[in-house]
KEMIGU-198139 format. One record per residue (C-alpha): x, y, z. Coordinates in pm, whole numbers. Example, Ala and Ser with C-alpha at 12.3 -4.5 7.8 and 13.67 -1.06 7.14 Angstrom:
! KEMIGU-198139
<vexke><c1>1230</c1><c2>-450</c2><c3>780</c3></vexke>
<vexke><c1>1367</c1><c2>-106</c2><c3>714</c3></vexke>
//
This chain:
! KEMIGU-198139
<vexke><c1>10927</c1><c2>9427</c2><c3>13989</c3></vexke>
<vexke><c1>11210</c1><c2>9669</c2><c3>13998</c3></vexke>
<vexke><c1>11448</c1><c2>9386</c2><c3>14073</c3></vexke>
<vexke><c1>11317</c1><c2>9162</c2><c3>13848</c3></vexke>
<vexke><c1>11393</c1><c2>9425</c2><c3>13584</c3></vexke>
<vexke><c1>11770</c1><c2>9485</c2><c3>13725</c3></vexke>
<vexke><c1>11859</c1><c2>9129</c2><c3>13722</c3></vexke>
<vexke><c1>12020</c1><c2>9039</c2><c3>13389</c3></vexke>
<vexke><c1>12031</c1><c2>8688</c2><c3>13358</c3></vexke>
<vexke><c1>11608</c1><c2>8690</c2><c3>13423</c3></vexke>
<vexke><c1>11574</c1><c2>8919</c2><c3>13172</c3></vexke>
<vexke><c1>11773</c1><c2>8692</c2><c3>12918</c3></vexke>
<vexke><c1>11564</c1><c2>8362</c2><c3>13071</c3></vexke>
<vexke><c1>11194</c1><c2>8541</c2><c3>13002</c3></vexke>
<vexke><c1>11344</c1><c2>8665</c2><c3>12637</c3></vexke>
<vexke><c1>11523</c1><c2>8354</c2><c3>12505</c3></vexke>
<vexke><c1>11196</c1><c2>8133</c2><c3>12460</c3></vexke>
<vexke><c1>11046</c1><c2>8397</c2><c3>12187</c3></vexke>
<vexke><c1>11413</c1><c2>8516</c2><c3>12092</c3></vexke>
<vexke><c1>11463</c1><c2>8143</c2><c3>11999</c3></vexke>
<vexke><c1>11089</c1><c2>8100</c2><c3>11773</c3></vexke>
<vexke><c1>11197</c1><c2>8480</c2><c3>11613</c3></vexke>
<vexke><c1>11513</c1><c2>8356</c2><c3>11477</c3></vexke>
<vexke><c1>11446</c1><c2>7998</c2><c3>11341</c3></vexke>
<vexke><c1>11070</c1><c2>8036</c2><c3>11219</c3></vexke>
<vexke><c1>11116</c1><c2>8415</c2><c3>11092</c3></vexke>
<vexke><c1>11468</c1><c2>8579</c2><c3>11076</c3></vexke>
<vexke><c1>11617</c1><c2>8297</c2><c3>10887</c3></vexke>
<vexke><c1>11419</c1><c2>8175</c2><c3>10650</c3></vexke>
<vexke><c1>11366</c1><c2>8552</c2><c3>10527</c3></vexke>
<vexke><c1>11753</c1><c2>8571</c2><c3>10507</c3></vexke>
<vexke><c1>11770</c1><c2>8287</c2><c3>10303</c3></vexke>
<vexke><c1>11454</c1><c2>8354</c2><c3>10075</c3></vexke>
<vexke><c1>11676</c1><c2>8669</c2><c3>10043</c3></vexke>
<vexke><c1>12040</c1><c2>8481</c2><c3>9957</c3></vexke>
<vexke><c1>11742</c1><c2>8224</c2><c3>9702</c3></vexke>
<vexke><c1>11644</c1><c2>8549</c2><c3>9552</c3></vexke>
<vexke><c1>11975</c1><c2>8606</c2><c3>9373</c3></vexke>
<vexke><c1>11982</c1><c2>8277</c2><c3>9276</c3></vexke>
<vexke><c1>11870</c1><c2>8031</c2><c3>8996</c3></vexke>
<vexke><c1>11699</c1><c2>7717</c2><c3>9217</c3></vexke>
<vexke><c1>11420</c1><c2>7501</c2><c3>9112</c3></vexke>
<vexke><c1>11381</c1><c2>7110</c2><c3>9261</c3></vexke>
<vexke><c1>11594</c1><c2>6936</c2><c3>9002</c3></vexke>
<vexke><c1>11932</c1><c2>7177</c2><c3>8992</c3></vexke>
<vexke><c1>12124</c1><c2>7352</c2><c3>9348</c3></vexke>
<vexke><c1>12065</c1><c2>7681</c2><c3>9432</c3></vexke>
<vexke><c1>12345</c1><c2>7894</c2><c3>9180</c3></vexke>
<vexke><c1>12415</c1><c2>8251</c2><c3>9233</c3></vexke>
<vexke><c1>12303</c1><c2>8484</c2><c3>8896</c3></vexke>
<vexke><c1>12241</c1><c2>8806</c2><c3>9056</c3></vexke>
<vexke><c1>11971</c1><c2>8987</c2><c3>8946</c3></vexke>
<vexke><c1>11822</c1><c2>8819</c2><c3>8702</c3></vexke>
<vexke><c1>11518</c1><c2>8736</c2><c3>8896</c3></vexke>
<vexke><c1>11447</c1><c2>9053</c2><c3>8976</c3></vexke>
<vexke><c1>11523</c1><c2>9174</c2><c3>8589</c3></vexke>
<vexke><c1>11271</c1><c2>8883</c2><c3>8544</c3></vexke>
<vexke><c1>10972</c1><c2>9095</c2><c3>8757</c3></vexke>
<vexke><c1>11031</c1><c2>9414</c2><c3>8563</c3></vexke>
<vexke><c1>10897</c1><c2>9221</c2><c3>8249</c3></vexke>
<vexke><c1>10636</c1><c2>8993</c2><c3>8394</c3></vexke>
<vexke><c1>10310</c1><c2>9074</c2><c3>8261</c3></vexke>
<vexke><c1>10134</c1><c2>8875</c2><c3>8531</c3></vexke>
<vexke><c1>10341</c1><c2>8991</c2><c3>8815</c3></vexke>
<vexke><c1>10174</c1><c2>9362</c2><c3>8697</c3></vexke>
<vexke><c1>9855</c1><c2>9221</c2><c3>8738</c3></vexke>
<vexke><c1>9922</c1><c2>9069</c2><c3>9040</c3></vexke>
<vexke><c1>10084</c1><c2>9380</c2><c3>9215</c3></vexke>
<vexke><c1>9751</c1><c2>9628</c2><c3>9054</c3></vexke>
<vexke><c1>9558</c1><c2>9368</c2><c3>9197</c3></vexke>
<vexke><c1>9716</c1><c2>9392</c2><c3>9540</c3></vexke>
<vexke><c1>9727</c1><c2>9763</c2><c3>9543</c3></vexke>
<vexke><c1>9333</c1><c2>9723</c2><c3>9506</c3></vexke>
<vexke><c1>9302</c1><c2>9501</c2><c3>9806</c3></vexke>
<vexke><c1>9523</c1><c2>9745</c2><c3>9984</c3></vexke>
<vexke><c1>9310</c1><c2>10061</c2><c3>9950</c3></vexke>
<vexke><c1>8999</c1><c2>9915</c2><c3>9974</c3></vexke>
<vexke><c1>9067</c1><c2>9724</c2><c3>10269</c3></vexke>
<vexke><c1>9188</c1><c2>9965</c2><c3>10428</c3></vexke>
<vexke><c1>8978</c1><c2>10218</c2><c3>10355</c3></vexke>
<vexke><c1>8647</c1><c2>10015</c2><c3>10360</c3></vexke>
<vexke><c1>8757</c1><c2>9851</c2><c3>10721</c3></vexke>
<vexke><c1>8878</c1><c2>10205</c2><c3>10878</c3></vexke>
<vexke><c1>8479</c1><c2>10298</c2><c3>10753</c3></vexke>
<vexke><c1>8267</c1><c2>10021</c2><c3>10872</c3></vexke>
<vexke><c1>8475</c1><c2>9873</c2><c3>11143</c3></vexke>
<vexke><c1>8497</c1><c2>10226</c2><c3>11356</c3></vexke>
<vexke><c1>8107</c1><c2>10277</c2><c3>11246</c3></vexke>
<vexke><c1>8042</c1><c2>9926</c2><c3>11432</c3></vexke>
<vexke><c1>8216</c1><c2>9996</c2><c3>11734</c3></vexke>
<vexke><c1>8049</c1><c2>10289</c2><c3>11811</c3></vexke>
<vexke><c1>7730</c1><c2>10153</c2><c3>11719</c3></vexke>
<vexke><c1>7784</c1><c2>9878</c2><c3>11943</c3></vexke>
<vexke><c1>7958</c1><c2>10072</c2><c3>12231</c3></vexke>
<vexke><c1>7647</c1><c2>10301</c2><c3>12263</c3></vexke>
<vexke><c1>7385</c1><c2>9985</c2><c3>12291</c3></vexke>
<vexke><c1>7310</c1><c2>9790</c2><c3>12603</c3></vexke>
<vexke><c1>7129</c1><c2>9564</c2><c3>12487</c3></vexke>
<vexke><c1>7270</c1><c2>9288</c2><c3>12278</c3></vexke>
<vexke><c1>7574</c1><c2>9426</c2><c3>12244</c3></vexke>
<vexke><c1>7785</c1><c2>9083</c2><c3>12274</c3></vexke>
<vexke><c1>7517</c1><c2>8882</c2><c3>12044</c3></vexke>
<vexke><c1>7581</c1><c2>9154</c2><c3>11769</c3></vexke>
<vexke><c1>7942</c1><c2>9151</c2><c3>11840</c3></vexke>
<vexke><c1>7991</c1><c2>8822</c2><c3>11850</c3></vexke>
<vexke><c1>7818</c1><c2>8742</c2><c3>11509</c3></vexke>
<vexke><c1>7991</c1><c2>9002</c2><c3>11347</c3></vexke>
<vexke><c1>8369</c1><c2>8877</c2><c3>11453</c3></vexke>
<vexke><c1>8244</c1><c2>8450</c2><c3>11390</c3></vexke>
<vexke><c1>8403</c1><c2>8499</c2><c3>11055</c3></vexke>
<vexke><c1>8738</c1><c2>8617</c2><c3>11160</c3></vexke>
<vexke><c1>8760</c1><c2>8304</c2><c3>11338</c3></vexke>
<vexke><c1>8616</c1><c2>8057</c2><c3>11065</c3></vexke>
<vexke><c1>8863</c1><c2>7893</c2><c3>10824</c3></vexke>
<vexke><c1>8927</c1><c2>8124</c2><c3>10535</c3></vexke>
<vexke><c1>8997</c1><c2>7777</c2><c3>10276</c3></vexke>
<vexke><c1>8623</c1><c2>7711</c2><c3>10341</c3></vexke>
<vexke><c1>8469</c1><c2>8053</c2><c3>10351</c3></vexke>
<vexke><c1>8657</c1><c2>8071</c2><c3>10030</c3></vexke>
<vexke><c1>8482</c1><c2>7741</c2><c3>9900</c3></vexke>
<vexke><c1>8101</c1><c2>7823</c2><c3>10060</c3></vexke>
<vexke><c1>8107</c1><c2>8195</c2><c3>9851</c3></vexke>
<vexke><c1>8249</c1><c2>8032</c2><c3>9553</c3></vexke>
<vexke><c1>7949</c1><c2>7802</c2><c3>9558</c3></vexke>
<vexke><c1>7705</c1><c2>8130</c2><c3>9625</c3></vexke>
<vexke><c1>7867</c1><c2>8289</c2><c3>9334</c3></vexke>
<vexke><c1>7880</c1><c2>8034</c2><c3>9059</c3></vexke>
<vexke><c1>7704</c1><c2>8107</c2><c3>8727</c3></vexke>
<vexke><c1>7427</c1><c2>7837</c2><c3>8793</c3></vexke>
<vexke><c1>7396</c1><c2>7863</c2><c3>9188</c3></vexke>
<vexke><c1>7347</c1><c2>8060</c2><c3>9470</c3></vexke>
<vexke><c1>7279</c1><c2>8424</c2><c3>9376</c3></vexke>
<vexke><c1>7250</c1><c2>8339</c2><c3>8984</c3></vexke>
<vexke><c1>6995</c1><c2>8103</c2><c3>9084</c3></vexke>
<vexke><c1>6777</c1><c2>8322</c2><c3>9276</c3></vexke>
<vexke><c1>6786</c1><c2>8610</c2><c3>9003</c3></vexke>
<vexke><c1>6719</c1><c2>8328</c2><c3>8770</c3></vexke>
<vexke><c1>6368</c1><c2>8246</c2><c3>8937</c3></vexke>
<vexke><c1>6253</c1><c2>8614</c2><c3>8951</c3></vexke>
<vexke><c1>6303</c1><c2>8665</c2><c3>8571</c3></vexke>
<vexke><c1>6652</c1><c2>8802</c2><c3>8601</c3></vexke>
<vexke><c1>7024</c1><c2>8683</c2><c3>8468</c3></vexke>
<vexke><c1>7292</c1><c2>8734</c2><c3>8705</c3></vexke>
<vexke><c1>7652</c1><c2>8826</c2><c3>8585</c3></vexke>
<vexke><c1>7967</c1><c2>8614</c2><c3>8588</c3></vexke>
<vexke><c1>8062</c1><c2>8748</c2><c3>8937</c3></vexke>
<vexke><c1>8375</c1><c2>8512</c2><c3>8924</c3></vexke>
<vexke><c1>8442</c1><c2>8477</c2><c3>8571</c3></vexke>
<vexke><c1>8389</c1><c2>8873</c2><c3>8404</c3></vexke>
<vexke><c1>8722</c1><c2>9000</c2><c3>8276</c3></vexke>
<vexke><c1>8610</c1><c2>9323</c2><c3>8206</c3></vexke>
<vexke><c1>8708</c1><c2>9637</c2><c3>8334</c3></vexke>
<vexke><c1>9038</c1><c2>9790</c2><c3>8461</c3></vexke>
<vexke><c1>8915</c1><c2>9623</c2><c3>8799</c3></vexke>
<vexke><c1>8738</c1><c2>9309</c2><c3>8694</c3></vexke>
<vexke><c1>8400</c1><c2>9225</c2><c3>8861</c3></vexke>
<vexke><c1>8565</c1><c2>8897</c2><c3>9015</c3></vexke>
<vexke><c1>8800</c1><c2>9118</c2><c3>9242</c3></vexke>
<vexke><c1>8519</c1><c2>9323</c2><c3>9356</c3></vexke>
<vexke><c1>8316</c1><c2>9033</c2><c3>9430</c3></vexke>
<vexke><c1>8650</c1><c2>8890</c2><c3>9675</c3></vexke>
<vexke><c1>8704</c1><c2>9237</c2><c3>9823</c3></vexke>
<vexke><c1>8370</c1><c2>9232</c2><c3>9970</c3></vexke>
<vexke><c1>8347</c1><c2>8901</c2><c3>10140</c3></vexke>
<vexke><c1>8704</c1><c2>9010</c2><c3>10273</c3></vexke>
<vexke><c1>8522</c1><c2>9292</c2><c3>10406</c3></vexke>
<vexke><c1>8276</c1><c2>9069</c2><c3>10557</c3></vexke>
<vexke><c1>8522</c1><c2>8819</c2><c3>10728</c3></vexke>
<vexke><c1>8801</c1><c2>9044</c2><c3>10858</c3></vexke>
<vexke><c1>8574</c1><c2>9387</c2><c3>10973</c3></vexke>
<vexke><c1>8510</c1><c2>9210</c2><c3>11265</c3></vexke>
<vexke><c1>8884</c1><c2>9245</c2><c3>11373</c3></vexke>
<vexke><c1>8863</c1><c2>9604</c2><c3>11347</c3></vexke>
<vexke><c1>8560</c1><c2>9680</c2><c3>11529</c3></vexke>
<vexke><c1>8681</c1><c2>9464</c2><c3>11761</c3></vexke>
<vexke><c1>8997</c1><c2>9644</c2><c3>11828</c3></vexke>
<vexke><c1>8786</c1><c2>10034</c2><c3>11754</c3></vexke>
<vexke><c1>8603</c1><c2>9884</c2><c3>12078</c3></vexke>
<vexke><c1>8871</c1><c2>9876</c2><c3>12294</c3></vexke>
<vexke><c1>9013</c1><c2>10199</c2><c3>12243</c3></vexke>
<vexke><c1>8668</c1><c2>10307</c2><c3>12263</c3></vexke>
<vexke><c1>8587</c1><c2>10134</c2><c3>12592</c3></vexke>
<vexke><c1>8876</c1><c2>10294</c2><c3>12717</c3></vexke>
<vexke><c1>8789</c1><c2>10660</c2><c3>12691</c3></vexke>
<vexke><c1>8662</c1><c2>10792</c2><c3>12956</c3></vexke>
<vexke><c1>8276</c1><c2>10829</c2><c3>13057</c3></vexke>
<vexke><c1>8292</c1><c2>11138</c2><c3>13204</c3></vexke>
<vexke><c1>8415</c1><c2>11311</c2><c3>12875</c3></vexke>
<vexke><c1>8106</c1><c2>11239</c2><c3>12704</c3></vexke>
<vexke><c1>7912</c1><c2>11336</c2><c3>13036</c3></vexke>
<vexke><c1>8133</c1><c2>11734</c2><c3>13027</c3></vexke>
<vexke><c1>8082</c1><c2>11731</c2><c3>12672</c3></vexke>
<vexke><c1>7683</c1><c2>11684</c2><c3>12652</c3></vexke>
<vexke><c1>7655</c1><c2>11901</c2><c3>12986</c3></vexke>
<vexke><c1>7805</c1><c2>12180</c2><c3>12733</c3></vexke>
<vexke><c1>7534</c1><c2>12137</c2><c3>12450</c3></vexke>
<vexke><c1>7709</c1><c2>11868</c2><c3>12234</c3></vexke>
<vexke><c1>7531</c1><c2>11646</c2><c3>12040</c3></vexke>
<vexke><c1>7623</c1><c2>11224</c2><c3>11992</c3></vexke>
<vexke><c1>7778</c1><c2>11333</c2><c3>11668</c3></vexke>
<vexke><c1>7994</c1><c2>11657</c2><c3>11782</c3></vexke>
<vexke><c1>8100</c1><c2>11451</c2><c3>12065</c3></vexke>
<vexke><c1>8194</c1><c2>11146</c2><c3>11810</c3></vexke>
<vexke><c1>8386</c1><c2>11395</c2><c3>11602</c3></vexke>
<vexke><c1>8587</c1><c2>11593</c2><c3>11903</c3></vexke>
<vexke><c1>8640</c1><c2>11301</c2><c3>12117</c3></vexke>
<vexke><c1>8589</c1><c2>10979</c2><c3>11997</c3></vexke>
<vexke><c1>8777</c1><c2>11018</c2><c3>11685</c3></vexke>
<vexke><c1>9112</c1><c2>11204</c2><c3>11802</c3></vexke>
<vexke><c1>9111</c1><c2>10927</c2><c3>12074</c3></vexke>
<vexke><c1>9129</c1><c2>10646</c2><c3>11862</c3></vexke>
<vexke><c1>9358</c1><c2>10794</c2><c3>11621</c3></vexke>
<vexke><c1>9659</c1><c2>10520</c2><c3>11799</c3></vexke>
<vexke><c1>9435</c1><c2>10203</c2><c3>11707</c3></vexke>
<vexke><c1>9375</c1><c2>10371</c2><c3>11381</c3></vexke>
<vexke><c1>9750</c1><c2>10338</c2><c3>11302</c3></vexke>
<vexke><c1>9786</c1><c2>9958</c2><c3>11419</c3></vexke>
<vexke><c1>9441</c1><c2>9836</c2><c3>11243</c3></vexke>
<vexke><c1>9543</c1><c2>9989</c2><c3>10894</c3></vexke>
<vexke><c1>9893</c1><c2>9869</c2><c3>10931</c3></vexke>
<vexke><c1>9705</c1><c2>9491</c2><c3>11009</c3></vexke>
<vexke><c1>9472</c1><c2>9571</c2><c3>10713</c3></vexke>
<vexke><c1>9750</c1><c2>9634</c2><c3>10506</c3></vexke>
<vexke><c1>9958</c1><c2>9393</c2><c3>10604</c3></vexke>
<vexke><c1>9700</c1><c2>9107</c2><c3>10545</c3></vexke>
<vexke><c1>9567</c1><c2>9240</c2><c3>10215</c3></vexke>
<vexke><c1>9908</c1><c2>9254</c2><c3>10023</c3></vexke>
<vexke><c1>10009</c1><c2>8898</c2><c3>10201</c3></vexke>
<vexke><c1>9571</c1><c2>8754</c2><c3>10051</c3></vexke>
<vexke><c1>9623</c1><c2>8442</c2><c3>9927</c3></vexke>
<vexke><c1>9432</c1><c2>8166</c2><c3>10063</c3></vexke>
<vexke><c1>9025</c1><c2>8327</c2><c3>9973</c3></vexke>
<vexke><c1>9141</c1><c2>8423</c2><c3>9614</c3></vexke>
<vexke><c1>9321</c1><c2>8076</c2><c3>9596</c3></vexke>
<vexke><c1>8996</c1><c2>7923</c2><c3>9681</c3></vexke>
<vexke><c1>8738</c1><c2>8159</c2><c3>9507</c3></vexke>
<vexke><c1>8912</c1><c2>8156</c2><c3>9183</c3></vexke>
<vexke><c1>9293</c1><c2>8015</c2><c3>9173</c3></vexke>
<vexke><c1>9444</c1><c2>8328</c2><c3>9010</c3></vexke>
<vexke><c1>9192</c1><c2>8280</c2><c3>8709</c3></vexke>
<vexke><c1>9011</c1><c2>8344</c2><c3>8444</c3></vexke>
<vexke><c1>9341</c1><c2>8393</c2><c3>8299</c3></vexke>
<vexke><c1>9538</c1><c2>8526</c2><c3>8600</c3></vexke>
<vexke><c1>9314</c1><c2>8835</c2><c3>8604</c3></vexke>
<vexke><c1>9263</c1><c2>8786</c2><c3>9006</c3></vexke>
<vexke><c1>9599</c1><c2>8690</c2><c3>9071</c3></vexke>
<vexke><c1>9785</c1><c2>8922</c2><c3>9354</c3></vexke>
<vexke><c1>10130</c1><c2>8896</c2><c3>9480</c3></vexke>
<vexke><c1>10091</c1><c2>8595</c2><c3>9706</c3></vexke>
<vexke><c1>9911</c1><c2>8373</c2><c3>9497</c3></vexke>
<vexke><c1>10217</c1><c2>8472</c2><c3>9168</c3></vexke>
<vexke><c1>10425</c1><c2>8371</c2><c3>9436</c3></vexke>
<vexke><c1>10280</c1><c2>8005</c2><c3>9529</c3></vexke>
<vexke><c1>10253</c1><c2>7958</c2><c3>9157</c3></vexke>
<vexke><c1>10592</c1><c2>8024</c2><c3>9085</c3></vexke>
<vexke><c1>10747</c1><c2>7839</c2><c3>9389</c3></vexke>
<vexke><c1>10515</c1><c2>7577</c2><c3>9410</c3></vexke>
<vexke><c1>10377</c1><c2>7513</c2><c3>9046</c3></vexke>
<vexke><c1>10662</c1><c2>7574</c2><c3>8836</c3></vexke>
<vexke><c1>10936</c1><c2>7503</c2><c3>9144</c3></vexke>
<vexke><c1>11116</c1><c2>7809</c2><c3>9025</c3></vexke>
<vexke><c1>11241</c1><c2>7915</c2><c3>9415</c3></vexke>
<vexke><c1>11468</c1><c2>8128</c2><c3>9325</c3></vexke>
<vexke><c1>11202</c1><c2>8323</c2><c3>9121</c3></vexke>
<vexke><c1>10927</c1><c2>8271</c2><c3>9410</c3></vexke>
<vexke><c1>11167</c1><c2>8422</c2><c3>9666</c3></vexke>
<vexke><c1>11237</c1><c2>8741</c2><c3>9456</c3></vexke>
<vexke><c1>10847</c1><c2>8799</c2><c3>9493</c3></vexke>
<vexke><c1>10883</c1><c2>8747</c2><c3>9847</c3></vexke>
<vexke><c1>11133</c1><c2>9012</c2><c3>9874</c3></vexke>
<vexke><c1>10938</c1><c2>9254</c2><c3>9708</c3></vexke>
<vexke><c1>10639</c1><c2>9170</c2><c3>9867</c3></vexke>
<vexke><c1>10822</c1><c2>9176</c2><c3>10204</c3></vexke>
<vexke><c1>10936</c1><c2>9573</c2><c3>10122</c3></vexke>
<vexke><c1>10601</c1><c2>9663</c2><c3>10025</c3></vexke>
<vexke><c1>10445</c1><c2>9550</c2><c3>10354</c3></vexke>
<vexke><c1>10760</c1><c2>9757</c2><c3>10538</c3></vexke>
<vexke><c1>10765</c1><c2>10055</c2><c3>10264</c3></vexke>
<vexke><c1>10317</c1><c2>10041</c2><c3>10338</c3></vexke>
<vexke><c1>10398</c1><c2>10021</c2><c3>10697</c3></vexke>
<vexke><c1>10635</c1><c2>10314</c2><c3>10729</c3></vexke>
<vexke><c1>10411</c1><c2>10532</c2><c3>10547</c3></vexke>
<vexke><c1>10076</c1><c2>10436</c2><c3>10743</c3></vexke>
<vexke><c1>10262</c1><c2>10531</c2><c3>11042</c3></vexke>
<vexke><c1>10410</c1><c2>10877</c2><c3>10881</c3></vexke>
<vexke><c1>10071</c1><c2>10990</c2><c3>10779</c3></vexke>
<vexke><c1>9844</c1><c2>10856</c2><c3>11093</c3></vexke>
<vexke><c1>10009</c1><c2>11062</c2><c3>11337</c3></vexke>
<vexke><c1>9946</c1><c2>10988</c2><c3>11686</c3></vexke>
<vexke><c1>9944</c1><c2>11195</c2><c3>11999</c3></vexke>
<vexke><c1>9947</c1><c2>11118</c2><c3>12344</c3></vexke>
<vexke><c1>9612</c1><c2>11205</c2><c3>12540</c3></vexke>
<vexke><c1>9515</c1><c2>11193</c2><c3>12940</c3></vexke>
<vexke><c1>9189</c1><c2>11013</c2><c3>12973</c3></vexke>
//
């Protein structure tokens, strides 16, 4: 291994495949939805360079503000809901023998299920005359417009999406909470309860300082994938009633893809790009990490 690491040229060999993908699927396009950004370019007209008029353009678009409260939203609750009930799984789950990997495995299904359908199936359990509405209907109740109330600074409709995110992506959290769970050693727990700790002391002084690193890389996925939501909102509600649900991603296909203003679209994309980096950064600041001997 220690030559294979000293010779140059394998290095280069092993690295070029993924160097190659990096640069023509992700570094470039970003550069050039960067160089489109300060530009005026739509389908009918060449891309021509204005400067900063797109982003002038964001400071006074009324849905873009809805769009980026809407994505803030999705970015606290995510992460704080999926920090909550994805580490309460795992240990749940860790500390059972029996039927651990039916239970697990139902609980992560929906990470793995297309999100365009989910999307359609809830949309279907939420509408005014089906699903849910129905049922209340037949005990002697009326159900609220789950997709369609406008009311509120956070409108019922983005509650309503921010749960059944919570219910298709937790999964991926417990999932990776179990890992660094099933990685902790055995005979910590074993010291700890021979000294008079409880489940719950021993939960609290070990389990939690120990999985303080995943913590760090599942909120920084969690926030990641709730400012880049697009495709259940597109499907739940397509930015409506009157853009009220709409969040950065879904302004952003309606701009580039609707209206074919690209240049537009890709000044989203910028900003959207430095709030994932800017939300990054800062979940790593605050989540600090250090290293442990199990």
């Amino acid at each position: 291994m220690d030559k294979l690491l000293r010779n140059k040229k394998a290095i280069i060999i092993f690295m070029a495949p993924a160097l190659i993908l990096f640069t023509f699927i992700l570094f470039i396009p970003i550069c050039q939805s960067v160089y489109y950004s300060f530009c005026d370019y739509n389908a009918l007209t060449p891309a021509k360079w204005v400067g900063l008029k797109n982003y002038q353009g964001l400071l006074g678009d009324k849905t873009l503000k809805i769009a980026l409260k809407n994505s803030v939203f999705f970015l606290v609750y995510s992460c704080i809901t999926q920090l909550i009930m994805g580490l309460f799984l795992a240990a749940l789950l860790t500390n059972i023998d029996k039927g651990r990997n039916l239970f697990k495995n139902i609980i992560y299904l929906p990470c793995v299920l297309s999100s365009a359908a989910l999307g359609l199936l809830w949309m279907f359990i939420f509408s005014p005359k089906l699903g849910i509405n129905q049922l209340l209907q037949k005990l002697g109740m009326e159900g609220p417009l789950w997709l369609m109330d406008t009311k509120g600074f956070i409108i019922l409709p983005m509650w309503v999406i921010a749960f059944v995110a919570l219910w298709q992506y937790v999964g991926q959290s417990m999932m990776l909470y179990m890992a660094q769970i099933s990685g902790i050693s055995k005979s910590l727990y074993e010291a700890s309860y021979i000294d008079g700790c409880s489940k719950a002391k021993s939960f609290r002084y070990i389990t939690l300082p120990l999985v303080r690193p995943m913590v760090a890389t599942a909120m920084s996925l969690n926030a990641i994938g709730s400012l880049k939501f697009f495709d259940m909102i597109f499907n739940m509600t397509e930015g409506g009633p009157n853009h009220k649900t709409e969040v950065l991603a879904t302004h952003l296909y309606q701009q580039g893809f609707k209206y074919f203003k690209y240049g537009y679209a890709s000044a989203i994309g910028v900003l959207l790009l430095v709030l994932c980096l800017a939300v990054t950064l800062f979940i790593n600041k605050v989540v600090k990490t250090e290293p442990y001997e199990m």
